[in-house]
C-alpha positions in Angstrom: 213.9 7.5 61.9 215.2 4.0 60.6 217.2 1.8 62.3 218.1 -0.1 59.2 221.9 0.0 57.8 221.7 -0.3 54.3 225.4 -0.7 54.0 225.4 -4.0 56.5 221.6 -5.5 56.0 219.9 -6.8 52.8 217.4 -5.2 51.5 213.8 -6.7 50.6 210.6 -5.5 48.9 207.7 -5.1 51.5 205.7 -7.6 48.8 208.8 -9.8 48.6 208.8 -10.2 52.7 205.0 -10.3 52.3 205.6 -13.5 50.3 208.2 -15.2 51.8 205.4 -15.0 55.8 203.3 -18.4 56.4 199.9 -16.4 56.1 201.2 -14.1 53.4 199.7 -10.0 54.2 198.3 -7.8 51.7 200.6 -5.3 50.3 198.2 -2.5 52.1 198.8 -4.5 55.5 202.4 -4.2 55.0 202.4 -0.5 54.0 200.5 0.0 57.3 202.6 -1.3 59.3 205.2 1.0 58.2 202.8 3.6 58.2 201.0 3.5 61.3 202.0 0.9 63.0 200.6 -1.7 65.2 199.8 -0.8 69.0 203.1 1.6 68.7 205.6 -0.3 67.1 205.9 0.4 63.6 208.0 -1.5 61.0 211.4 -0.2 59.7 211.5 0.7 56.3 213.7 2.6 53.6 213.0 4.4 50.3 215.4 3.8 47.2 213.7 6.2 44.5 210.0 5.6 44.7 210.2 2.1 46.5 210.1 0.9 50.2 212.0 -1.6 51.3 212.7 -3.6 54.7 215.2 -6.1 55.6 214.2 -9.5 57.7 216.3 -8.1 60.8 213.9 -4.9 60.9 210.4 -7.2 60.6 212.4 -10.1 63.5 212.4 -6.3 65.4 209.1 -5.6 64.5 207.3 -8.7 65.6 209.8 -8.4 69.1 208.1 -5.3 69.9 204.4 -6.9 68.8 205.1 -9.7 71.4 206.6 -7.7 74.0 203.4 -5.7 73.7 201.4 -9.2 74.4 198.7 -8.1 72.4 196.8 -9.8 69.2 197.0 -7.4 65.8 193.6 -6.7 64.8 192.2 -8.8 61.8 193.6 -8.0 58.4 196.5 -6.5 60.4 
């Protein structure tokens, strides 16, 4: 279940997050992420008809839950 509020957060593109990160991930990285997960936190998403998108509050919670975790992502991750 998503803790996003699409009536109160802005929506982005997985890609256009993607692009906007210092070391930019592949669009599969991102999808995993959302799929899988990393070390059991997983990344918020949404789907508007055949897209999925994020917001910048629900990658912030994302990477939160990575560092609490204090562990590395695996390479390509």
């Amino acid at each position: 279940m998503s803790t996003i509020n699409i009536l109160a957060e802005d929506l982005i593109s997985l890609a256009d997050l993607a692009s906007t990160l210092p070391c930019p991930p592949s669009a599969v990285t991102m999808w995993r992420w959302h799929a899988k997960g990393v070390n059991g936190a997983r990344l918020d998403t949404v789907r508007v008809g055949r897209r999925r998108f994020t917001t910048r509050s629900a990658f912030a919670r994302f990477v939160h839950q990575q560092s609490l975790r204090g562990t590395a992502s695996e390479p390509g991750d």
